[in-house]
C-alpha positions in Angstrom: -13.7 -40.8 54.8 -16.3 -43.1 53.4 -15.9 -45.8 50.6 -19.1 -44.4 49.7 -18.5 -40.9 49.3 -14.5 -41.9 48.1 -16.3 -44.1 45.1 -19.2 -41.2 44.4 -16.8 -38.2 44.3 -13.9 -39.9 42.6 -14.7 -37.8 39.4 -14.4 -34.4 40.7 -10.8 -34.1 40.1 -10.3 -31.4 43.1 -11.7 -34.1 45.1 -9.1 -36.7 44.0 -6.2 -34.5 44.4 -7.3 -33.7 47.8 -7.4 -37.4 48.8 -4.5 -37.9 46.9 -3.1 -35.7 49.5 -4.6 -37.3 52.6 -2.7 -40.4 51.6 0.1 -38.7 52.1 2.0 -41.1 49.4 3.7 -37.9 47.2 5.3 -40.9 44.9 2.0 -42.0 44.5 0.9 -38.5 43.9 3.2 -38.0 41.0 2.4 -41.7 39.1 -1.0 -41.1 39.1 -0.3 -37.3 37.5 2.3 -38.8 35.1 -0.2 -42.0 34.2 -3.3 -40.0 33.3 -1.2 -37.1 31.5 -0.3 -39.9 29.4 -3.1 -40.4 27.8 -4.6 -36.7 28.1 -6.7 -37.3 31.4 -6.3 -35.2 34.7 -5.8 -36.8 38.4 -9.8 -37.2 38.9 -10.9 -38.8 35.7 -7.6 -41.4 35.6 -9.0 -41.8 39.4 -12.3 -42.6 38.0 -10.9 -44.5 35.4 -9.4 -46.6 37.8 -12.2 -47.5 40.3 -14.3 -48.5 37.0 -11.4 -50.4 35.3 -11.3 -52.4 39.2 -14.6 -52.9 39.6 -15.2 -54.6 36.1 -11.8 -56.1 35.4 -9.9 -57.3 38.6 -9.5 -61.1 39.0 -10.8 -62.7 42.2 -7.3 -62.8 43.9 -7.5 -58.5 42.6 -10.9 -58.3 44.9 -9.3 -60.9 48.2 -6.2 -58.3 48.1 -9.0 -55.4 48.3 -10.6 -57.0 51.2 -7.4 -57.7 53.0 -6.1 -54.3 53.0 -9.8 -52.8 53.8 -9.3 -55.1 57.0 -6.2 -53.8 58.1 -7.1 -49.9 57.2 -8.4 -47.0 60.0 -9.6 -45.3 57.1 -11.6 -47.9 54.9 -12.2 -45.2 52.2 -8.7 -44.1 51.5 -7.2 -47.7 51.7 -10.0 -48.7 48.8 -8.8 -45.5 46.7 -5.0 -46.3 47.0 -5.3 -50.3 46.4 -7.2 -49.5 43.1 -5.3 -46.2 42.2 -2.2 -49.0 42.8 -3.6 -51.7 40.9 -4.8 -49.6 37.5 -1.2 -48.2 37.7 1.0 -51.3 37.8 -2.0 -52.8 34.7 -1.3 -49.2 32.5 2.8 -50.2 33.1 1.9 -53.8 32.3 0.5 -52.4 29.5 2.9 -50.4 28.6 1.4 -47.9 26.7 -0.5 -50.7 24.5 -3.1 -49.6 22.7 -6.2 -51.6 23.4 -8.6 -49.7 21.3 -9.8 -47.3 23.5 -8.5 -44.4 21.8 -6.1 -43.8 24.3 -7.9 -43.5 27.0 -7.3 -45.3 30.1 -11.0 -44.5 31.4 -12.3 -47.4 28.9 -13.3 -50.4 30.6 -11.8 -52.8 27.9 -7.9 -52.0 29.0 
C-alpha cells in the first residue's frame, strides 16, 4: 500500500478498518475503536483525525521516529498509518479525556 493512497483514503472509514486489519495488530484494532467511540467518532474519522493531529502537531523528534520506522518498514504506507494511529493514541491517554475546547472531538487540530 501507498503512503499516498493510505493518507488520501484515511477518511473512508471502511477503508481504515480494512487497513486496520492488514496490520494485523487486533489490540490496536480495539484502542483505536474504544478512542474514537469516546468522543462519538468511528474508526475512519478518529483515523483521519489522527494523520491531521500528526501532521500539524508532532514535535521534531515525533517526525525522526516517523522516518525511522518508514526506513525499516516493507510496507511504507501501513507503517506511517500505525506510527500516527500509535502516536494520537498515547497524546488522547496523555490527555486523558481533557477537554481542549474542541467540543469533544479529537478530529480538531488544537488537541
Amino acid at each position: 500500500m501507498l503512503l499516498g493512497e493510505v493518507l488520501e483514503r484515511l477518511g473512508d472509514e471502511a477503508f481504515a478498518t480494512e487497513a486496520l486489519v492488514a496490520l494485523e495488530d487486533l489490540d490496536l484494532m480495539v484502542r483505536v475503536d474504544a478512542a474514537g467511540s469516546a468522543f462519538g467518532e468511528g474508526v475512519g474519522q478518529y483515523a483521519a483525525g489522527a494523520s491531521r493531529r500528526f501532521a500539524q502537531l508532532a514535535s521534531d523528534e515525533d517526525w525522526l521516529a516517523l522516518m525511522t520506522a518508514l526506513e525499516r518498514a516493507a510496507d511504507v504506507g501501513l507503517a506511517c498509518f500505525k506510527h500516527m494511529l500509535e502516536w494520537s493514541l498515547r497524546r488522547d491517554a496523555a490527555d486523558d479525556g481533557a477537554d481542549s475546547g474542541c467540543g469533544g472531538s479529537c478530529t480538531c487540530a488544537d488537541r
